[in-house]
C-alpha positions as CSV (number, residue, x, y, z in Angstrom):
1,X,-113.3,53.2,-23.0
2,X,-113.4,56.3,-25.1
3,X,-113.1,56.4,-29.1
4,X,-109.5,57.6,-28.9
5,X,-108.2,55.0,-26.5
6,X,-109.9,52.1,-28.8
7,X,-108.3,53.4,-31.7
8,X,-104.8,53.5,-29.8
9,X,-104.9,49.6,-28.8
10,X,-106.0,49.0,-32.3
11,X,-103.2,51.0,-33.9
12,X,-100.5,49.7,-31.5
13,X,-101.8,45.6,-32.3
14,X,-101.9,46.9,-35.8
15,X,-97.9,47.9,-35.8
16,X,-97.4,44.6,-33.5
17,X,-96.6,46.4,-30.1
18,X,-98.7,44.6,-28.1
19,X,-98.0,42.0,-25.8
20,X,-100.0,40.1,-23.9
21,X,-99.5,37.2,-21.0
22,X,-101.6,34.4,-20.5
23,X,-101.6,32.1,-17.2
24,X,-103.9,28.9,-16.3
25,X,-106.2,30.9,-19.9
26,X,-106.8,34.3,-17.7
27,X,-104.9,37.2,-19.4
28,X,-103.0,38.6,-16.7
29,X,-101.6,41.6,-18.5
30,X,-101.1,43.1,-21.3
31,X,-97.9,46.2,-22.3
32,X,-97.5,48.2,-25.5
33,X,-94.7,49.2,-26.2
34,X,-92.4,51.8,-28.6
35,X,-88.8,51.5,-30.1
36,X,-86.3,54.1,-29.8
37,X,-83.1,55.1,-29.8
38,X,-83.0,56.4,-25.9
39,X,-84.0,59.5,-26.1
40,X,-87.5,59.1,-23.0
41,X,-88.8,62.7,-23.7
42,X,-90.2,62.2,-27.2
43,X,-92.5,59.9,-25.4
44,X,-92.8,61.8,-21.8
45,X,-93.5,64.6,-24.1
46,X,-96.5,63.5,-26.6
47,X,-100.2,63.4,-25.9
48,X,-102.1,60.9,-24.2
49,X,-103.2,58.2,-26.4
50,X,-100.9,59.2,-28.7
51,X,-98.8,55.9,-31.6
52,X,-95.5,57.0,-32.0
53,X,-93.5,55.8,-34.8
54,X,-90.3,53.5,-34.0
55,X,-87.2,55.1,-34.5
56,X,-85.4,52.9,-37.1
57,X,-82.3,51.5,-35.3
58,X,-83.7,51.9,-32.1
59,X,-81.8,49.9,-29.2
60,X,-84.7,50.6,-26.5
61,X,-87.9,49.4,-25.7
62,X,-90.4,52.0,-24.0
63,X,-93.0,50.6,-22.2
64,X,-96.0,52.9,-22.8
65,X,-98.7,51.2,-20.6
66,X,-99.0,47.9,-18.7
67,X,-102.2,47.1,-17.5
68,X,-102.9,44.1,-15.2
69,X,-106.5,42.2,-14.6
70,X,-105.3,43.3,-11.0
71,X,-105.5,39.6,-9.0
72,X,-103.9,38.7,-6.0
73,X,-101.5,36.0,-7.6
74,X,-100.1,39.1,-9.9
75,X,-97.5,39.8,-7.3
76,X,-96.6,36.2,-7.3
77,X,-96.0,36.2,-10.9
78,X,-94.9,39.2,-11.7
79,X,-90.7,38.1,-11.6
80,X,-91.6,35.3,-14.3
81,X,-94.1,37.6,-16.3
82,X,-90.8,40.2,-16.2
83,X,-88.3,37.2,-17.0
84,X,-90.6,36.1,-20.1
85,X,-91.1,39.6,-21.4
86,X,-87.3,39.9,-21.2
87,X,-87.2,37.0,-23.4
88,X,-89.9,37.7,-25.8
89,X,-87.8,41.3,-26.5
90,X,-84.5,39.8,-27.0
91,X,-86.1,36.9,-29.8
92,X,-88.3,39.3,-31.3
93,X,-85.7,42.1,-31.0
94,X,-82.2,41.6,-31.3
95,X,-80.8,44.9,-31.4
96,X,-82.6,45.8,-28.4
97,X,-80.5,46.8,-25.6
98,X,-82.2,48.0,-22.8
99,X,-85.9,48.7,-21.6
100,X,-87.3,51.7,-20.1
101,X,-90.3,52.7,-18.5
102,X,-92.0,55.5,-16.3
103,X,-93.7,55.5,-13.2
104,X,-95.7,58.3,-11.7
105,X,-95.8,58.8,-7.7
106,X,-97.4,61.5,-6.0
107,X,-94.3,62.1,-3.9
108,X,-92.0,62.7,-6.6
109,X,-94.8,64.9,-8.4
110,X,-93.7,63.9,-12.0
111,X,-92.7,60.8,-13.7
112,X,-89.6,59.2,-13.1
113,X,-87.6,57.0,-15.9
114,X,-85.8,53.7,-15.3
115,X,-83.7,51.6,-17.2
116,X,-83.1,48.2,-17.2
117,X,-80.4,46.2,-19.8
118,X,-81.4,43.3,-21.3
């Protein structure tokens, strides 16, 4: 892991936008996150690696990175690691409305934003 990577992680448990999951004491995953007010291309638009300040007021919840320990029982889990996120946004943010992340396939040849509602 390079110096600026570290130094991202750090920064983002720093500001609290880290979350990790836990099951039978192996961390499964872990997601950091941003909070905006729906406007994707300040983040689509920034440099690798890069913290972001929240927007104050913000209503969404970007997903930056999610990164999985990559195990077999991960597809299993995945609807209950996506049902407890859900829950861990709406106690820890109220005004949180919806969730959005990217994804990046080959066949689309760019990223592509979706949005979910909380």
């Amino acid at each position: 892991m390079t110096n600026q990577q570290l130094q991202y992680y750090y920064e983002m448990a720093k500001r609290r936008r880290m979350f990790h999951y836990k099951h039978n004491e192996r961390l499964v995953c872990f997601i950091t996150y941003f909070i905006g007010n729906g406007n994707p291309k300040k983040y689509l638009d920034r440099k690798p690696w890069t913290v972001i300040d929240d927007e104050p007021g913000g209503n969404v919840l970007y997903i930056d990175q999610l990164l999985t320990d990559k195990s077999r029982d991960n597809v299993y889990l995945s609807l209950r690691i996506w049902d407890d996120i859900k829950e861990f946004i709406k106690h820890s943010f109220p005004a949180i409305k919806y969730i959005c992340w990217n994804r990046f396939k080959r066949e689309w040849g760019k990223p592509k934003t979706f949005r979910e509602g909380i």
